[in-house]
DRENDO-1510 file (C-alpha; in Angstrom, 1 decimal, always signed):
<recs>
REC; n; res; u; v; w
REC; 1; UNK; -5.2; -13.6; +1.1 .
REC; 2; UNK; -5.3; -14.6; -2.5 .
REC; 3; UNK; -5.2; -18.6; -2.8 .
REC; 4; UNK; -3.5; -18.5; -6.0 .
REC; 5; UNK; -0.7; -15.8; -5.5 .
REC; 6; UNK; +0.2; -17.5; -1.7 .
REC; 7; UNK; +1.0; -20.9; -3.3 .
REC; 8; UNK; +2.6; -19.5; -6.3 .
REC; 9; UNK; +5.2; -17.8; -3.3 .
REC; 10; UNK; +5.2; -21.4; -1.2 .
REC; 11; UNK; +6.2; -23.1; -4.4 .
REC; 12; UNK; +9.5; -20.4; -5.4 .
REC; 13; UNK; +10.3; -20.6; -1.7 .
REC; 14; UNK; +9.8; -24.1; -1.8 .
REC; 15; UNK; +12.3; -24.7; -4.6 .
REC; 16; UNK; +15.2; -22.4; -3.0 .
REC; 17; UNK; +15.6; -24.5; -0.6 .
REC; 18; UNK; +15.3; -28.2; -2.8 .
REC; 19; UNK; +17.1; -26.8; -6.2 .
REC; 20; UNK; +14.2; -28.8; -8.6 .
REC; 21; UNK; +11.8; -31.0; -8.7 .
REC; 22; UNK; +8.9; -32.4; -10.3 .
REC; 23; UNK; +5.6; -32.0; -10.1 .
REC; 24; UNK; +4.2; -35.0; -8.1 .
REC; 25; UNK; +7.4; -34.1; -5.8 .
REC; 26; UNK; +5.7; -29.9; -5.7 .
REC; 27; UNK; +2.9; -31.1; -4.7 .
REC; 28; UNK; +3.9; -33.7; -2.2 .
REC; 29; UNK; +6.0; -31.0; -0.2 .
REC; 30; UNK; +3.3; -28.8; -0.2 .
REC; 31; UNK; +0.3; -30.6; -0.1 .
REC; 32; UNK; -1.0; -29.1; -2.9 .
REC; 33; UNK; -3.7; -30.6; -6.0 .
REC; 34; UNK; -1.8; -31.5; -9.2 .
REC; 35; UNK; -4.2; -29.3; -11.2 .
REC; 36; UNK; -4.0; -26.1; -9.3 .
REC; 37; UNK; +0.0; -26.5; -8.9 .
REC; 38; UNK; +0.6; -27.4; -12.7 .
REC; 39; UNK; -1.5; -24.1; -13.9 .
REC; 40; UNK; +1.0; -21.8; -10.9 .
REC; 41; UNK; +3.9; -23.8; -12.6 .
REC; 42; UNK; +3.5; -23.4; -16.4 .
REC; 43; UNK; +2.4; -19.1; -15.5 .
REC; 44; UNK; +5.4; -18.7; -13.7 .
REC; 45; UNK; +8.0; -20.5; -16.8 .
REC; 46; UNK; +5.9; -18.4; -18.8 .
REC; 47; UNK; +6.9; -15.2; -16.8 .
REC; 48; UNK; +10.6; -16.9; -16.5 .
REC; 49; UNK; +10.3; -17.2; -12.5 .
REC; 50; UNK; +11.1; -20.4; -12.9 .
REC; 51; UNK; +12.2; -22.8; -15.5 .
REC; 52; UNK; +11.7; -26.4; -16.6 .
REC; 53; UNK; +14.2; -29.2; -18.2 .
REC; 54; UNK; +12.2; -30.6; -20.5 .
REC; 55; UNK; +13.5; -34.1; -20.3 .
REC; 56; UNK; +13.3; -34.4; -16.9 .
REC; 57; UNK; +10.3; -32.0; -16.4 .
REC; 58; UNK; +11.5; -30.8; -13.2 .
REC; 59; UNK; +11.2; -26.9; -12.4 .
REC; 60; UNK; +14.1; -24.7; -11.0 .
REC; 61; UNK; +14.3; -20.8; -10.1 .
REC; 62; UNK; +14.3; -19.2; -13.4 .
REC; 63; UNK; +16.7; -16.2; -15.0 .
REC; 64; UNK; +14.5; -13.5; -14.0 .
REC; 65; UNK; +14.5; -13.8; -10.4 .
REC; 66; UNK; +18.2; -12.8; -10.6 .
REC; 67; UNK; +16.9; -10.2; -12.8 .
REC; 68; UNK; +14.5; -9.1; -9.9 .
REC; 69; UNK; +16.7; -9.5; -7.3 .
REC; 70; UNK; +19.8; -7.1; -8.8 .
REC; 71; UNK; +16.9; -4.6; -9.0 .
REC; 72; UNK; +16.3; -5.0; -5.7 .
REC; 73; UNK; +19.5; -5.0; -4.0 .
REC; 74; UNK; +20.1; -1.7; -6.6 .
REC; 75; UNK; +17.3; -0.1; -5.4 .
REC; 76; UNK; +18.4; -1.1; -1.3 .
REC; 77; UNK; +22.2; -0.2; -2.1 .
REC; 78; UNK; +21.4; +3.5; -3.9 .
REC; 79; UNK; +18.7; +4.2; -1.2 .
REC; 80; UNK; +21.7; +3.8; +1.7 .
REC; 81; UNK; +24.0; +6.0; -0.3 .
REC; 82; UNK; +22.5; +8.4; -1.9 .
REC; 83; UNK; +20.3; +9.4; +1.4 .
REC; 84; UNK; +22.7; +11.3; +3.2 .
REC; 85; UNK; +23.4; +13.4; -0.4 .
REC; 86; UNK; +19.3; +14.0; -0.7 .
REC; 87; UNK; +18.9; +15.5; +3.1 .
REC; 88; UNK; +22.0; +17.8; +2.2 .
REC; 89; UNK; +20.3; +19.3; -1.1 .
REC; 90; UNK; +17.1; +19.2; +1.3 .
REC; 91; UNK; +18.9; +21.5; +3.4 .
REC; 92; UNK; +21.1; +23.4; +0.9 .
REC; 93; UNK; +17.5; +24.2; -0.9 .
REC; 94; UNK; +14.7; +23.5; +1.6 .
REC; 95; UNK; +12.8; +21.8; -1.7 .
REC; 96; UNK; +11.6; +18.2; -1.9 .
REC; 97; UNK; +13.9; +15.5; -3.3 .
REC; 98; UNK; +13.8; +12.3; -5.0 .
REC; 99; UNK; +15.5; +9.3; -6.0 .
REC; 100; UNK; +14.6; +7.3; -8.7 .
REC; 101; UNK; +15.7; +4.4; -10.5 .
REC; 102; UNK; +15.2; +3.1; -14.1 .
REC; 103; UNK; +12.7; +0.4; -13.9 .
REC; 104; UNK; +10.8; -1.0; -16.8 .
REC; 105; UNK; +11.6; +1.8; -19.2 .
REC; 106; UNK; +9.9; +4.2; -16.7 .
REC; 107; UNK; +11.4; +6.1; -13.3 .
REC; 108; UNK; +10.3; +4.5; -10.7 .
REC; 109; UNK; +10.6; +6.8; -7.3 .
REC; 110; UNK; +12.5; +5.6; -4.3 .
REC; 111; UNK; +13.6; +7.5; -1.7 .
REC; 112; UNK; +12.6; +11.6; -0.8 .
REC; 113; UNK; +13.0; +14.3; +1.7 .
REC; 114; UNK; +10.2; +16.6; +1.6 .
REC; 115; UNK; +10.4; +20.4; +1.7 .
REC; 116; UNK; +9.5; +21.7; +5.2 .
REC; 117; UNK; +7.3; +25.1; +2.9 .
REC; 118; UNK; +4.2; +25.0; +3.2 .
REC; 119; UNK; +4.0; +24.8; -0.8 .
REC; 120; UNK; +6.1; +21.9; -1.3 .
REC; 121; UNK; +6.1; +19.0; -3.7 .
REC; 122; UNK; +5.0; +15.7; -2.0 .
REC; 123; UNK; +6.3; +12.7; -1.6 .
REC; 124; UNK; +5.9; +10.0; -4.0 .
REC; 125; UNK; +7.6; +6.8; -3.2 .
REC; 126; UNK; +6.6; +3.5; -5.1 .
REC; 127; UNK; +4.9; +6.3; -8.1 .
REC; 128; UNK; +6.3; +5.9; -11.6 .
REC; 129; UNK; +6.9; +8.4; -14.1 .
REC; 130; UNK; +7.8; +9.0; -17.8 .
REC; 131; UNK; +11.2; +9.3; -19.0 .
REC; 132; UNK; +10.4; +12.1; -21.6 .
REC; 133; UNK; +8.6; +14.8; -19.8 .
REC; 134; UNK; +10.1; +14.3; -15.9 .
REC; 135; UNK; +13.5; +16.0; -14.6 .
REC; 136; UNK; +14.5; +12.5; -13.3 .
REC; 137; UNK; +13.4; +10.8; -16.3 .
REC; 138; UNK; +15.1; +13.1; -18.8 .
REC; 139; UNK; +18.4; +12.9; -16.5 .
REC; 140; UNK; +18.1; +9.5; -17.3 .
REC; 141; UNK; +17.1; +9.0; -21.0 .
REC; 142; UNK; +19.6; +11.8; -22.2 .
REC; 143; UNK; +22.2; +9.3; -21.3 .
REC; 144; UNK; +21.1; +5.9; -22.5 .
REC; 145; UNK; +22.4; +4.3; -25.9 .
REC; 146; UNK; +20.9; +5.7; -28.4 .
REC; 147; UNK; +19.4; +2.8; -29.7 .
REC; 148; UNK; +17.7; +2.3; -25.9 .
REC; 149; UNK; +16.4; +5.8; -25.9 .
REC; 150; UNK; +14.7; +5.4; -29.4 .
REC; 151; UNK; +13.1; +2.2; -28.9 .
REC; 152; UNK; +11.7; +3.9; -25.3 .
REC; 153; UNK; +10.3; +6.5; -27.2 .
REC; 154; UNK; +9.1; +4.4; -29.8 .
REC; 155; UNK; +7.2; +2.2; -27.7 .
REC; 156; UNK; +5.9; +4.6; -25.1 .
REC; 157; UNK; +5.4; +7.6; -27.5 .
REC; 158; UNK; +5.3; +11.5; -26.5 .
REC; 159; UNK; +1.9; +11.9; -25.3 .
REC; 160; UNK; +0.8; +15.4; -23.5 .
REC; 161; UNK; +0.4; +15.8; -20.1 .
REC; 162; UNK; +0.8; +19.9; -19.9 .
REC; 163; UNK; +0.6; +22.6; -22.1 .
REC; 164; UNK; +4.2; +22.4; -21.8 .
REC; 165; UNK; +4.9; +19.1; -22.3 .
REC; 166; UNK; +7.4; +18.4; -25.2 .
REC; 167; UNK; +5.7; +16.2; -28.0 .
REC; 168; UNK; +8.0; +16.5; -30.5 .
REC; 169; UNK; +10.9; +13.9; -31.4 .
REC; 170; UNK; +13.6; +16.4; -32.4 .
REC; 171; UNK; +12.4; +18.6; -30.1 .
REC; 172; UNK; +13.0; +16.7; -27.5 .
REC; 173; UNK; +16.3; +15.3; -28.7 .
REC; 174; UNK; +17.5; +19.1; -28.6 .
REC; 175; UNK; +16.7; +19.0; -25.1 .
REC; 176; UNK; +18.5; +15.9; -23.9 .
REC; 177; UNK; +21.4; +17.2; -25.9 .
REC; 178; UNK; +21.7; +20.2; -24.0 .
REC; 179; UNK; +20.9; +17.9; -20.5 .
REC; 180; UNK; +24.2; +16.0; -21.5 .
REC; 181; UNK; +26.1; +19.2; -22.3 .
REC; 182; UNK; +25.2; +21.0; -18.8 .
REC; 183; UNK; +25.1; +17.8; -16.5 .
REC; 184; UNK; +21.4; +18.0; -15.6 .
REC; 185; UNK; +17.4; +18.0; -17.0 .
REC; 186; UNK; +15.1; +20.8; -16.5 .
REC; 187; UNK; +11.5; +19.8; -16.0 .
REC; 188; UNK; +10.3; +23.3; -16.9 .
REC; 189; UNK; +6.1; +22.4; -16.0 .
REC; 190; UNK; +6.4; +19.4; -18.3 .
REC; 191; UNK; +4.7; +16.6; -16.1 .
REC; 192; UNK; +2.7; +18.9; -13.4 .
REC; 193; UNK; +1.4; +22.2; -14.4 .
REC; 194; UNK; +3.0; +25.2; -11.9 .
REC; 195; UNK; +6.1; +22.8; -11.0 .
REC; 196; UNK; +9.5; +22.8; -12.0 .
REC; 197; UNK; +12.6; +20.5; -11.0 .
REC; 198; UNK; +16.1; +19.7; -11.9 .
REC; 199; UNK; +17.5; +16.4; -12.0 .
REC; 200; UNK; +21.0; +14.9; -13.0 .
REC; 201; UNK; +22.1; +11.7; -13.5 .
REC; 202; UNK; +23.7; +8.6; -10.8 .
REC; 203; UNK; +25.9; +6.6; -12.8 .
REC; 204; UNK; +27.1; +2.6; -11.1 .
REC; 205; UNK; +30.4; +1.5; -11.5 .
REC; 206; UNK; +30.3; +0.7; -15.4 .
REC; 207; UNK; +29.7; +3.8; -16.5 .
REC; 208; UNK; +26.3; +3.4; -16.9 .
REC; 209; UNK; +23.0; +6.1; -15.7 .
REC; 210; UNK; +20.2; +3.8; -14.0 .
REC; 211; UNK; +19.4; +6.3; -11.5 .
REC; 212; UNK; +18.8; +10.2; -10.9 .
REC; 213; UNK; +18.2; +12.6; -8.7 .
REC; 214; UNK; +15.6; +15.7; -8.4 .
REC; 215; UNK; +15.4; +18.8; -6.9 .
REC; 216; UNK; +11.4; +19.8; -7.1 .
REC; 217; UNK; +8.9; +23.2; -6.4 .
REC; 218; UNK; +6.4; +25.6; -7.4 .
REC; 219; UNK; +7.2; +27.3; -10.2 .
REC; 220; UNK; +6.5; +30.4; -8.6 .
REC; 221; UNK; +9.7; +29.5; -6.1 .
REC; 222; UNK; +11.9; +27.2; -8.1 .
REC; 223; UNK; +12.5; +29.7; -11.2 .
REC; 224; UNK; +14.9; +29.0; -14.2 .
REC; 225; UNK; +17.4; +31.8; -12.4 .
REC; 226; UNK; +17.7; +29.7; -9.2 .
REC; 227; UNK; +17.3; +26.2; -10.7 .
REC; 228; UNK; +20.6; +27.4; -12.5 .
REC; 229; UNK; +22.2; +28.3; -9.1 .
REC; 230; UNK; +20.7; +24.9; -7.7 .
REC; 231; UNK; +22.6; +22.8; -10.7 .
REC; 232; UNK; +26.4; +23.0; -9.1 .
REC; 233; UNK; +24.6; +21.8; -5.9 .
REC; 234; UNK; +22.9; +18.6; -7.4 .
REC; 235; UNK; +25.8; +17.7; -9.7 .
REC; 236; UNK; +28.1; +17.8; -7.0 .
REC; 237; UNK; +25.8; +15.3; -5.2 .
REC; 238; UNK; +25.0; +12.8; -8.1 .
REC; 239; UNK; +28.8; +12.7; -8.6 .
REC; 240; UNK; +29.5; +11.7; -5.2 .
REC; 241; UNK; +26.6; +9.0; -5.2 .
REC; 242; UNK; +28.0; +7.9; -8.3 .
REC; 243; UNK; +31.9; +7.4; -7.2 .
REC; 244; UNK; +30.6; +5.6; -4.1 .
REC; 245; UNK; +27.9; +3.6; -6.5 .
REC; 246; UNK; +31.6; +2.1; -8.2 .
REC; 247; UNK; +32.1; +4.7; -10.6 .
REC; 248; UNK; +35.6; +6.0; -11.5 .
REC; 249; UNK; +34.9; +8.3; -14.6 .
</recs>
């Protein structure tokens, strides 16, 4: 157990339950040295987990637990409904699925039903992706504001991870055009050599794509002629995820 990280919990916990206090007050609920709790206290205002008035110098929750916690109950909610929707493409297609969610300007994987091949794609739940050169990721970033989407790229740049990886800015932008134009993103050996998937985009109830879906396999099986006759398949799925995620569009 880590010292540090187990009082830093005890003290968050601690303060759900008493709203805020002070210092001497921390440290007298949890027994706790005054030097070790002020260094938890000032990291965790620093990372907004909690806050402190500066006139009174008592801490309280902070902003980005609420942050954290919408994530979270986003990530539980789209896991329960969008389930069902991944074992019926498992079926329809007998190739792995995922579900992923926009987290920290990256996909973050969720949720899969494996392929029963022997060839499959595994799966890789708590992994995190790129947007730019992943089916899921590219479901995602085609429909961001544009202003989102260029920062993104700005910040995490375009490196290559394949031969086939797309590096170039308008490039790229041609191919996000075209993934809003047909309703879902071809991974076409992008992010793994000898794999392709398809992925469209889960949009919550304003309107707004924080979540996709992919259908993944060997290139060798999953080629551009069926991925085309998989596309009704996983549009028709995203859109019901998406009505029942709030969405009315």
């Amino acid at each position: 157990m880590v010292r540090t990280v187990f009082n830093a919990i005890r003290i968050v916990e601690m303060l759900s339950e008493k709203g805020s206090l002070g210092v001497t007050g921390i440290c007298n609920e949890l027994s706790m040295p005054k030097s070790s709790a002020h260094n938890i206290l000032e990291t965790l205002v620093d990372e907004r987990i909690l806050q402190k008035d500066r006139e009174s110098n008592r801490y309280s929750l902070g902003v980005r637990l609420v942050e954290l916690g919408n994530r979270a109950q986003l990530s539980l909610d789209i896991c329960r409904i969008a389930r069902p929707h991944l074992a019926g493409l498992n079926q329809v297609t007998d190739e792995t699925v995922h579900l992923t969610v926009l987290d920290n300007d990256e996909v973050l994987y969720v949720d899969c039903v494996e392929s029963k091949m022997r060839i499959r794609t595994y799966s890789v739940i708590g992994a995190r992706a790129p947007l730019y050169c992943t089916a899921v990721g590219k479901a995602i970033l085609a429909f961001l504001p544009k202003d989102q989407r260029d920062r993104i790229l700005e910040e995490k740049g375009l490196a290559r991870v394949t031969p086939n990886t797309i590096t170039d800015r308008d490039a790229l932008s041609e191919d996000l055009k075209k993934t809003v134009q047909r309703g879902y993103s071809i991974d076409n050996m992008e992010h793994e050599e000898y794999l392709r998937c398809i992925g469209a985009p889960i949009r919550n109830w304003k309107g707004e794509v924080h979540a996709s879906i992919s259908v993944s396999g060997p290139s060798q099986r999953l080629t551009m002629k069926r991925i085309t006759a998989i596309a009704p398949e996983i549009i028709g799925a995203t859109a019901l995820i998406s009505q029942k995620m709030g969405y009315r569009g």
